[in-house]
LONU-453469 format. One record per residue: x, y, z of N, C-alpha, C, O in turn; residue in three letters. Coordinates in steps of 0.05 Angstrom, whole numbers, plus 5000, padded with zeros to 4 digits. Layout:
// LONU-453469
XYZXYZXYZXYZALA ...
//
This chain:
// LONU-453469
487354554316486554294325487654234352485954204370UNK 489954214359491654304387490454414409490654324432UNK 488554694399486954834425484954754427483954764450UNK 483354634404480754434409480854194427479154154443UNK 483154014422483653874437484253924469483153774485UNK 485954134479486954204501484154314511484154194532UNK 482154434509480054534504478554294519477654334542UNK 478254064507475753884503477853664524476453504537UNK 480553634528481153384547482753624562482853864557UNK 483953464581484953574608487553524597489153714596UNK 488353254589492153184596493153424566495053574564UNK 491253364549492053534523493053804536495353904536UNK 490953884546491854204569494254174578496054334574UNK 494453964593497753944611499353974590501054144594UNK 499353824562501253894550502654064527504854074517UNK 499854204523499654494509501454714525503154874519UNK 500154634547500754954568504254834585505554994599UNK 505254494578507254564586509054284573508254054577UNK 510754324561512854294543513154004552512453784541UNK 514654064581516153794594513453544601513453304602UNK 511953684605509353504617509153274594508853284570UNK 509453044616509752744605508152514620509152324633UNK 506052564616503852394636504252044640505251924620UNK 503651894659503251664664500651554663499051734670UNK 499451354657498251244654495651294677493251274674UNK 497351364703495851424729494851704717492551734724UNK 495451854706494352124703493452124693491652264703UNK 492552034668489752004650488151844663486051874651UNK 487551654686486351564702484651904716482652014706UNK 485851974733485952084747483952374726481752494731UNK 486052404703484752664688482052624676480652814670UNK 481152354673477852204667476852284681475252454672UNK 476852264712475652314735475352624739473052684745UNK 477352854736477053074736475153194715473453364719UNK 475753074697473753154669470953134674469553334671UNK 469852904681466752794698467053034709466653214692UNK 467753124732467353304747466253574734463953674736UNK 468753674719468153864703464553884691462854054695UNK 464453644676462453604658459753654681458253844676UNK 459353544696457453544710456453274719454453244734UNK 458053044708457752724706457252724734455152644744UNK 459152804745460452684782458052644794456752444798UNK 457552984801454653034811452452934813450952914832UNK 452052844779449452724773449252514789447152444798UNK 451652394794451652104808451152104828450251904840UNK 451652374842450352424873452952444890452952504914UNK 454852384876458752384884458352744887457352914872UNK 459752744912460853064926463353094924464653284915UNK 464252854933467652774939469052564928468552324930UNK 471252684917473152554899475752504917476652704928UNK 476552354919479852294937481152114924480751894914UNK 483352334928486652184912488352054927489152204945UNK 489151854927491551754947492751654931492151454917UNK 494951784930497651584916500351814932500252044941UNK 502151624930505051744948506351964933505752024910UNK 508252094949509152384939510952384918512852224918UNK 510652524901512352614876510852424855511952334836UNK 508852394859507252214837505752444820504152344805UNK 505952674819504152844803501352994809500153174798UNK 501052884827498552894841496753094837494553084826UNK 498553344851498253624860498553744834496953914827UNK 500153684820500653824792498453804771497753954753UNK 497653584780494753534758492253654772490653834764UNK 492153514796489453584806488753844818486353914823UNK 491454014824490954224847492154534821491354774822UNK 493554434807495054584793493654674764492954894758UNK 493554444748492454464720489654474721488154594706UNK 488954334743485154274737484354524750482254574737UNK 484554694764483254934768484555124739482955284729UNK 485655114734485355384701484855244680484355374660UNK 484654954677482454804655479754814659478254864640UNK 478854754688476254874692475755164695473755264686UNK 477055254705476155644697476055704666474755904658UNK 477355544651477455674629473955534609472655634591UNK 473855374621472155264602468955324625466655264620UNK 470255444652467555554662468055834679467755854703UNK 468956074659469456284665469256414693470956544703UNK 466456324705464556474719464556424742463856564761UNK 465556184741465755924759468056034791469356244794UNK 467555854806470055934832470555704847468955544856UNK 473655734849474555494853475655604883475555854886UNK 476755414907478655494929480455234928479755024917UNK 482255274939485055084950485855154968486855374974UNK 485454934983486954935013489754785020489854635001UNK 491154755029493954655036494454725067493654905081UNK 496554455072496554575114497354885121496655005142UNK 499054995098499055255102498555485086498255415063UNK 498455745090497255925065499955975053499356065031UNK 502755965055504255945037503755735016502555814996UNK 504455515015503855314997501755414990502255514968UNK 499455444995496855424983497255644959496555624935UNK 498555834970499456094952500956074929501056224910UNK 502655814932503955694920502955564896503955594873UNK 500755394905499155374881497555524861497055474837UNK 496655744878496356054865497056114841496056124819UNK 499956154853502356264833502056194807501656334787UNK 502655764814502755654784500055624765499955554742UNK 497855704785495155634764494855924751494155924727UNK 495256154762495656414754497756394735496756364713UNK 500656384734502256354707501056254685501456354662UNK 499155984690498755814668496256024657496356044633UNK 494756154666492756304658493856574644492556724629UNK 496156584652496956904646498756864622499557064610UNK 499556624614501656504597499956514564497456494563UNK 501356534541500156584512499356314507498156324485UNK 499256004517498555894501495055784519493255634510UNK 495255894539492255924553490556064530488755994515UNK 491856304535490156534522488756474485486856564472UNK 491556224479489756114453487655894448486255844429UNK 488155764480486155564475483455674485481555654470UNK 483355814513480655924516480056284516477956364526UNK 481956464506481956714498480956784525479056944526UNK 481956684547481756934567483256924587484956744591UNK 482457224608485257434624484257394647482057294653UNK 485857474661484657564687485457824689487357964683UNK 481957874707480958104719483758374720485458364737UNK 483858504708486758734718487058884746489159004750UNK 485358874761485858974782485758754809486158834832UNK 485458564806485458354815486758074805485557914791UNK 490058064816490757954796493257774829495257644823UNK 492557804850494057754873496157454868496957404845UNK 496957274889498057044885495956824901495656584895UNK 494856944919492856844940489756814923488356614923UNK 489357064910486757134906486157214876486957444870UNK 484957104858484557294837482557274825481057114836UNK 481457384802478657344786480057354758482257424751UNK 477757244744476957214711475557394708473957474725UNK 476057524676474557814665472057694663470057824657UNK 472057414668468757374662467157274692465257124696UNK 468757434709467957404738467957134759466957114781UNK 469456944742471156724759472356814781473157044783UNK 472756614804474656624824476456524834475656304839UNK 478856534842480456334850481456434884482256664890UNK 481156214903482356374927484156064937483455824936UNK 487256204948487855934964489456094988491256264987UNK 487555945016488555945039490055685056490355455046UNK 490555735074492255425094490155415108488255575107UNK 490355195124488455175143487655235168489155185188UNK 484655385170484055585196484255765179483455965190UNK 485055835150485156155141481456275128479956115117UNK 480656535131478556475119476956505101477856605080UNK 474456445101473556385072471556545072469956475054UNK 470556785086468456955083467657075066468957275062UNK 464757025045464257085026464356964998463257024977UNK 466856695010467456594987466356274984466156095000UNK 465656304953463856024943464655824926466455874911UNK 463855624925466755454909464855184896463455014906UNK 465555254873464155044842465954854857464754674869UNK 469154854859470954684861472954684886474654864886UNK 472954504907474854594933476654354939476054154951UNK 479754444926481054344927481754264957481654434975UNK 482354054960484154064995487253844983486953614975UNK 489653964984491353874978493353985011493954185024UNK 493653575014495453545042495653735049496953925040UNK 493653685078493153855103493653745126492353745146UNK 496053615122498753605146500853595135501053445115UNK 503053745142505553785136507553585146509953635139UNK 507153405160509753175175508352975199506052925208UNK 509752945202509252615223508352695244506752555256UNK 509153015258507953005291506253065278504752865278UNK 504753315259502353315260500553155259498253155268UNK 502552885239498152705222498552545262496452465272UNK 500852535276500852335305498952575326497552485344UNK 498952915320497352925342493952945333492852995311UNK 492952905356490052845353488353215350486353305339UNK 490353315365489653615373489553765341488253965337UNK 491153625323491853845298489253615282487253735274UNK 489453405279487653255266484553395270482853415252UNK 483953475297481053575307481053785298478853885297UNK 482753905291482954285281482554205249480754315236UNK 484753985231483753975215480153885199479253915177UNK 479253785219476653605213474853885220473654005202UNK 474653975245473754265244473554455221471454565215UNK 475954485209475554665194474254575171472554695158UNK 475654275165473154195141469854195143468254255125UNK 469354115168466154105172464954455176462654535174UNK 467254585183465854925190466755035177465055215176UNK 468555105161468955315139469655125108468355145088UNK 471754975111471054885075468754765062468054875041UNK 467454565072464854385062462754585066460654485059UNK 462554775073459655005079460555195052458955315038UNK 463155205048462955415023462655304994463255434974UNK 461455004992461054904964458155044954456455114970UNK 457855064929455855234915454154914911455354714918UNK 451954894902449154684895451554524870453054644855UNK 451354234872453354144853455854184857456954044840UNK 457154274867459954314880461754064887460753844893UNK 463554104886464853794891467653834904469054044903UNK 467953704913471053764937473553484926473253244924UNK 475553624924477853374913479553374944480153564958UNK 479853184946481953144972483953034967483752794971UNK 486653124955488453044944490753024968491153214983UNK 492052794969493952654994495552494993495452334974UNK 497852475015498452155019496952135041495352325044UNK 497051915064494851735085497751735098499651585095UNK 497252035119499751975141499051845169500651775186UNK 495751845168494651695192491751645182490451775166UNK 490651345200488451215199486451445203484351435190UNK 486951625219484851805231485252135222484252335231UNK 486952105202487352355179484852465171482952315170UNK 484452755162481852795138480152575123477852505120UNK 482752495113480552255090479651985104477951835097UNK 481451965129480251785149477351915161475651775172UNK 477252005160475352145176472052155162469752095169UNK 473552265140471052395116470352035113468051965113UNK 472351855109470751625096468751395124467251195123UNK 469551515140468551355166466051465179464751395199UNK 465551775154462751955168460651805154461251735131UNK 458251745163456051675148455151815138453851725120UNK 455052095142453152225123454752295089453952425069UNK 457452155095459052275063459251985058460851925041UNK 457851765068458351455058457751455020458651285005UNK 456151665013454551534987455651724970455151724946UNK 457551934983457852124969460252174944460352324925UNK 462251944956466051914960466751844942465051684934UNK 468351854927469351604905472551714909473651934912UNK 473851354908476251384915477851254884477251084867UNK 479851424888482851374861484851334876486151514886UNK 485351024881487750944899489450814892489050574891UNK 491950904885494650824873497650804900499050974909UNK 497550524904499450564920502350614905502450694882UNK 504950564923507450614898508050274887508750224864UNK 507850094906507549884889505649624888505349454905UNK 504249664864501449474860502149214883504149074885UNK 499949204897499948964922496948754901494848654911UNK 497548764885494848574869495548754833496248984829UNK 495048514812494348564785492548764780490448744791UNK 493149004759491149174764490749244739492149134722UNK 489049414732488049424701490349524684490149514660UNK 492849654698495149764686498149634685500049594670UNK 497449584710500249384718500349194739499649274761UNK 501248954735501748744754503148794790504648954802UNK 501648574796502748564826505848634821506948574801UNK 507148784843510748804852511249114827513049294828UNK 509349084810510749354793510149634814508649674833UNK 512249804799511050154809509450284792508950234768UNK 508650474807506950694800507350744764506150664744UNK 510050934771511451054752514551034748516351194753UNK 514650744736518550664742519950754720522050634715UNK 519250964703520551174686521851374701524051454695UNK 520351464724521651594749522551494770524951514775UNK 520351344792520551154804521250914801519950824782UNK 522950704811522550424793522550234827523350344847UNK 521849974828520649814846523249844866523149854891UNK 525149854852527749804881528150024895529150024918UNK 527050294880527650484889524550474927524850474951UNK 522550474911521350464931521850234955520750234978UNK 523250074946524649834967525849904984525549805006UNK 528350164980529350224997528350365015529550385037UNK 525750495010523950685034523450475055523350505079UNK 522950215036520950065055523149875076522649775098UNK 524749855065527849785088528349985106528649885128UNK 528550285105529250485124526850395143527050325166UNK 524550425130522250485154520150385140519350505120UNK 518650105153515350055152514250125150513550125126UNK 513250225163512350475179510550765165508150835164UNK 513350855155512651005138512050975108510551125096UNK 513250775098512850695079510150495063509850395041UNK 508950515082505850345093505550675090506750785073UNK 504150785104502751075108503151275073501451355056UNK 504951295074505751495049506351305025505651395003UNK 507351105025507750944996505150814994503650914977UNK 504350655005502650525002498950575005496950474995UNK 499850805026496850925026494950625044492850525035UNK 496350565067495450365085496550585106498950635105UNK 495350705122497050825150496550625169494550475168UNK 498550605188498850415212498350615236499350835238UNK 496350455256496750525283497550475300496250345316UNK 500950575306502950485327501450445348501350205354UNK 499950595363499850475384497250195397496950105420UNK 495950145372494449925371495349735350493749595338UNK 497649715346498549515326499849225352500949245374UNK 499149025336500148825356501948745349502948715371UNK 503548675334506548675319507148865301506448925278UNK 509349005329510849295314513349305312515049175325UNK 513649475292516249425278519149395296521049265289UNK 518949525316521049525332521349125345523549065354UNK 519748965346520148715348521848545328522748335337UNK 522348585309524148495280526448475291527048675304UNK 528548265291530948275301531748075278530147895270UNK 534048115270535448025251537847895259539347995275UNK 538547625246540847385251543147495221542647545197UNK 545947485241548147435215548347095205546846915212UNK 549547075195549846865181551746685192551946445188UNK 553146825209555746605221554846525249556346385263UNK 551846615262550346455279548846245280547546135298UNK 549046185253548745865245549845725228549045495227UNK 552045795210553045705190555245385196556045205181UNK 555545445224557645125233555545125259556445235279UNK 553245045261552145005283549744665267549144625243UNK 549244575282547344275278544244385281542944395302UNK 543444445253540144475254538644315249539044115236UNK 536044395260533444295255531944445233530244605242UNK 532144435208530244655192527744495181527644265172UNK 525544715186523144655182522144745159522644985154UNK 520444585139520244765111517144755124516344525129UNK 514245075133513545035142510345115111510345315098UNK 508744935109507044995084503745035079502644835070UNK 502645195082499845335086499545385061500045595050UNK 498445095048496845125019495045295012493745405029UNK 494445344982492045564985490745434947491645444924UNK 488745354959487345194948486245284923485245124907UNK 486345574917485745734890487445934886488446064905UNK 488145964851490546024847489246294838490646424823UNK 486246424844486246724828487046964836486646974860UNK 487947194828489347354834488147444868489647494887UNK 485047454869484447454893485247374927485547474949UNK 485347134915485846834934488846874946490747004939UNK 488246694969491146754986493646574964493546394948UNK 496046764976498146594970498246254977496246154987UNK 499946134974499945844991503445965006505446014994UNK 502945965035504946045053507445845058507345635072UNK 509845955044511345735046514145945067515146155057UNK 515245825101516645855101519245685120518645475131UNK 521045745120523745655130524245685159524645925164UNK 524345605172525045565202527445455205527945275189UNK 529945525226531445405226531945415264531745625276UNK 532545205274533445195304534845075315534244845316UNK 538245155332539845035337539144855362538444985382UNK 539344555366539044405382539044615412540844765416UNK 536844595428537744675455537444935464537145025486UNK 537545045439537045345439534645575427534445615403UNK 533245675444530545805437530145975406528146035393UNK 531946005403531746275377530146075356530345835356UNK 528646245340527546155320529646315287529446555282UNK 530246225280532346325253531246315226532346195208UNK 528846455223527646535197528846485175530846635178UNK 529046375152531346195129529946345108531346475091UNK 527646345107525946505072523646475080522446325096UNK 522946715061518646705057519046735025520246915013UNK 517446505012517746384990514846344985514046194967UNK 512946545008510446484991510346664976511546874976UNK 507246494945506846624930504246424921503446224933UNK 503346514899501846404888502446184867503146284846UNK 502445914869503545804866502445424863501345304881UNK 503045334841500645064833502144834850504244884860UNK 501244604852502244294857505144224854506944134869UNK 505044314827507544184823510344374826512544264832UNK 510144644821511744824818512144804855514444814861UNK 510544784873510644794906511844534905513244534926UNK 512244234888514144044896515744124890517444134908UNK 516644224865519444324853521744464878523944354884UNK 520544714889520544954904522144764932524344784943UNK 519944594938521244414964523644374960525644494968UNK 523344134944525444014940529344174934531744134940UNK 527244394915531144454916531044604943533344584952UNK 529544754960530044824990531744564997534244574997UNK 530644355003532444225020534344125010536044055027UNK 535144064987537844024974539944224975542344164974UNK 538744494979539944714980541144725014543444775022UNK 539144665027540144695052541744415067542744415090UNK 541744235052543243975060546043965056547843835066UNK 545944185033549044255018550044455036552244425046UNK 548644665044550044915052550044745085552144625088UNK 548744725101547844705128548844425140548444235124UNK 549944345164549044105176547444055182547344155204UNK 544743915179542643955189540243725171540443665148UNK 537743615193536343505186534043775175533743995184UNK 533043675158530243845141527643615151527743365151UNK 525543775160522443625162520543855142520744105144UNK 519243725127517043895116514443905131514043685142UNK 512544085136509944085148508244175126509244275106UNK 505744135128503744115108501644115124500743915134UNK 500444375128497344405135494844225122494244255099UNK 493844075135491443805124489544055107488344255116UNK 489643975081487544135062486043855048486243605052UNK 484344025029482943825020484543644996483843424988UNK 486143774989487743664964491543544977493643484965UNK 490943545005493643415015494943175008497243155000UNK 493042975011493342735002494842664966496742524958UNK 493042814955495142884928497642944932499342764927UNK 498343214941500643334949502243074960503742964944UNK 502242984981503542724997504342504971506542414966UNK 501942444957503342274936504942294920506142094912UNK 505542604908507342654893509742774900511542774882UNK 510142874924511742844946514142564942516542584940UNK 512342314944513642074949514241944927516041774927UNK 512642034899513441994878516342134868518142024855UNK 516242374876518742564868521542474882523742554874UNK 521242284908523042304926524941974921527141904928UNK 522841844905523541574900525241704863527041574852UNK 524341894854525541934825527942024832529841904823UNK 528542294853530642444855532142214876534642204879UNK 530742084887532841874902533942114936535642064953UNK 532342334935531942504949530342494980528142594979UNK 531042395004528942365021528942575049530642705062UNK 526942545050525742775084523542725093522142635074UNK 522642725112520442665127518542945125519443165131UNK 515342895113513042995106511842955130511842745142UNK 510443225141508243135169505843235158505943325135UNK 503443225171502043395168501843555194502943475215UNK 500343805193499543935216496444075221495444275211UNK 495643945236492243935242491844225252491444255276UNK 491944385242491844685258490444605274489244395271UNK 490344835306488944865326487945125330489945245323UNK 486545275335484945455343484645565314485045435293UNK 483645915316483146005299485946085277488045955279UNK 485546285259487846315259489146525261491546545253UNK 487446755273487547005288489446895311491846955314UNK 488246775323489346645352491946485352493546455370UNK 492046395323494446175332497346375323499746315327UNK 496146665307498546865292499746935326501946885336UNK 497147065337497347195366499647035391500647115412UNK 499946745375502246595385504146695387505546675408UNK 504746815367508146905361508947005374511146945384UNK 506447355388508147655389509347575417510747745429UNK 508847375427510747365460514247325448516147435459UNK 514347155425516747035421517947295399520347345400UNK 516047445382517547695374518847905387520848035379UNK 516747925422517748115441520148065451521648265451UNK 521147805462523147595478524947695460526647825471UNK 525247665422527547595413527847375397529447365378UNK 525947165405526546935395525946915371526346695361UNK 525047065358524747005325526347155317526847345333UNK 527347165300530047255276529447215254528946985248UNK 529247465233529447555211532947505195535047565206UNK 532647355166534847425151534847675152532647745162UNK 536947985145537248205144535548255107534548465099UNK 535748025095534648045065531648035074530248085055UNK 530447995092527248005095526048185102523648185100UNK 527648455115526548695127525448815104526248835080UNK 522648895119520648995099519248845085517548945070UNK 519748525084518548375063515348245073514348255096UNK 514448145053512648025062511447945089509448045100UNK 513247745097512647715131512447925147511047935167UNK 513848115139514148315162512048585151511048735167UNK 511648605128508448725124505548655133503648795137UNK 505848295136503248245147502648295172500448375181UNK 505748235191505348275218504148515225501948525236UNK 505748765217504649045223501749115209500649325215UNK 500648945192497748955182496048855205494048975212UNK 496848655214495048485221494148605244495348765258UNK 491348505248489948305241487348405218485448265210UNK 488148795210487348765191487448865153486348995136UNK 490348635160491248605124488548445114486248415123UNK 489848365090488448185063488947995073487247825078UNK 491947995080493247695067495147625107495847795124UNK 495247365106497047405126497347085121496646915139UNK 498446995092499146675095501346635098501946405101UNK 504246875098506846805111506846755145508846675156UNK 504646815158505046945174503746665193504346585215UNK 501646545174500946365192501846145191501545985210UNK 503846065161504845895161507245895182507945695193UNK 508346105185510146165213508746035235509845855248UNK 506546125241504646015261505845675272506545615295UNK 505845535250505845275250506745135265505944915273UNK 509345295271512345215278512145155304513344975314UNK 509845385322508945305339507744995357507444905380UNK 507244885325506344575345507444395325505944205322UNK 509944395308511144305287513544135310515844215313UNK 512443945320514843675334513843385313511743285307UNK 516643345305516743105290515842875307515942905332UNK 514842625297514842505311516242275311517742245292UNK 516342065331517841895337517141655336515041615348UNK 518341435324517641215308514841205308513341085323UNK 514041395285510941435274512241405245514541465239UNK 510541315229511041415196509941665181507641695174UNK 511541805179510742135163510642035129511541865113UNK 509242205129508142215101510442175081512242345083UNK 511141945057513242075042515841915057517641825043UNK 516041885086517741875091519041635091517541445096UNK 521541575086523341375080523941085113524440845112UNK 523741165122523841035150522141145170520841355171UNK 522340905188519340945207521641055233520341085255UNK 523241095234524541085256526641415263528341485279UNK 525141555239526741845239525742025266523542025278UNK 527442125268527242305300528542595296530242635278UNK 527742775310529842945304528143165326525943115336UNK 529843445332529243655369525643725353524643735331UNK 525043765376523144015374523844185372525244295390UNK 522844355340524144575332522544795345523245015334UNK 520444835366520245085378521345185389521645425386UNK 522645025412523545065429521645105463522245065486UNK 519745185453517445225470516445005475514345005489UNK 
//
């Protein structure tokens, strides 16, 4: 019953043929998709190309490059598979372990067969029933040889390569002139990766029109950025191995990279308009006995579905006189009426206690503001709690008004807590302008035309006569 099963599914195979093999949830994803293939499903669909993106040590290679060529040889003798890798070591490498698993007794019970005896290499071998297996690096060649199945498993080895353009053109070359010419009628190609650049292979393949109808993508970053049919926004991949803090700390060393290889978003340094090297970070004893102005700054978001933007809530802080902008929290999230009065309120209680300092709230004019404002003034007359409520009439777009900032990120003048590196705010910036989401980023925006005003009445607010600096400074 064991070899029927290993036989008829793929993960059963992984764990017939190997003891420790302990799959995730992503791998039976992933082993559905291989199986179609197998079957002939893919094809029918008119799908050529299958691509994997998820970050390193996720299994990837072991399922897709490793097990699925001697599950499919076994169950299609005749058949011929290739694997490519940036170099013909590795590729050989994979050789090795799909050859063991074939040459090993509990193969031989599920599909009773050997390979070829005189042809039995680490590079190159055959099935007694005239299967093939070949794995070269790339530029190695393929003369003669035909392929049911053509693996391409990461075809760049490190950072200068996926940065030069010269190795990227050699790789795209070789895919358009020797790998994609040796697929057999029905043939199908797996492109198994992380995304070390925008203009990588799979950048490439997905930006060609003539492979637009052909592609289907399986994209697992390391931590869900949206609710997903397995696991919620902020979880990981696989936190039996991996767990969320662990990938936190990649994303504290470096953005950067952690965007490209974790996340399977690559960034392009040199067309990015807020880059990472602009982030400058404030200690705590550069404002802790100093007289602030903190701004609680708030970009509602009018639907709460997992889709829909956050509602952008953040902290501004500025010492009388002086230009720096002092970043306090990004506290957006998705988030209703009342839980966003809650949220205010202990901010500024919090910061009235710790800080010298006046607090102003801003509030982007939405359609449901006026609510907001009333219960605002309702909450402030219960808690006996007061601060002055503005609104703020955005001006321009809001491409244009983000584009405000990067003069004041270049200068210096904005400051990151050291607890925000890598967070939110500082993911949208290096996205932008084309992330999902960028409501920390605009609610930052705000701050820009956020001057209280002077014997005017603010929303909420307790006296007509409150004053307090222009917190831009600008």
């Amino acid at each position: 019953m064991m070899e029927q099963e290993a036989r008829e599914h793929l993960i059963d195979f992984c764990i017939l043929t190997n003891y420790r093999y302990s799959p995730n949830w992503h791998h039976n994803v992933i082993a559905e998709k291989l199986e179609e293939i197998e079957s002939g499903k893919f094809s029918a669909r008119g799908k050529r190309i299958l691509m994997l993106f998820l970050p390193p040590r996720s299994g990837k290679s072991e399922l897709a490059t490793v097990n699925f060529p001697a599950w499919y040889l076994g169950k299609n003798p005749n058949k011929e598979v290739i694997t490519v890798s940036y170099s013909g070591e590795l590729a050989q490498d994979f050789g090795k372990k799909t050859r063991e698993i074939i040459s090993d007794i509990p193969y031989k019970r599920i599909f009773g067969l050997s390979l070829k005896e005189d042809e039995k290499g680490a590079a190159k071998w055959k099935t007694e029933k005239g299967g093939s297996y070949t794995s070269i690096g790339v530029g190695g060649a393929l003369t003669g040889r035909g392929a049911n199945i053509l693996c391409l498993d990461d075809l760049i080895k490190n950072r200068e390569e996926a940065n030069s353009e010269v190795y990227r053109d050699k790789v795209w070359s070789f895919f358009l002139s020797t790998a994609y010419t040796r697929l057999e009628p029905n043939g199908v190609v797996i492109v198994c990766l992380t995304r070390w650049h925008y203009d990588d292979l799979a950048g490439r393949i997905l930006n060609e029109p003539e492979f637009k109808d052909k592609i289907e993508v399986i994209e697992f970053p390391a931590i869900a950025e949206q609710n997903e049919k397995y696991r919620k926004k902020g979880e990981a991949l696989w936190p039996e191995r991996y767990s969320a803090e662990y990938y936190e700390s990649f994303k504290r060393l470096d953005l950067y990279e952690f965007s490209s290889l974790y996340q399977q978003k690559p960034l392009i340094s040199e067309t990015q308009e807020f880059k990472q090297e602009y982030f400058r970070y404030f200690e705590e004893n550069e404002i802790v006995n100093e007289k602030l102005v903190i701004n609680i700054l708030i970009d509602p978001a009018i639907s709460k579905k997992d889709t829909a933007c956050d509602t952008g809530i953040i902290d501004v802080a500025k010492i009388k006189d002086k230009p720096e902008w002092f970043i306090l929290d990004d506290a957006s999230e998705k988030i209703d009426p009342g839980k966003l009065i809650e949220t205010v309120f202990k901010k500024v209680e919090n910061y009235k206690k710790d800080y010298d300092c006046i607090v102003n709230v801003w509030v982007e004019t939405v359609a449901y503001q006026e609510a907001l404002s009333y219960w605002f003034k309702e909450k402030m007359r219960d808690k006996e709690v007061y601060f002055t409520i503005n609104e703020i009439h955005t001006k321009s777009d809001k491409e244009q008004r983000i584009r405000g900032l990067i003069p004041l990120y270049k200068q210096g003048i904005i400051k990151h807590r050291p607890a925000m590196k890598g967070g939110k705010l500082e993911q949208q910036a290096v996205y932008f302008p084309f992330g999902k989401l960028v409501d920390s980023l605009d609610a930052l925006s705000f701050n820009l035309q956020a001057t209280v005003p002077t014997k005017k009445k603010s929303l909420g607010s307790r006296s007509t006569e409150e004053t307090s600096d222009n917190s831009t400074g600008y």
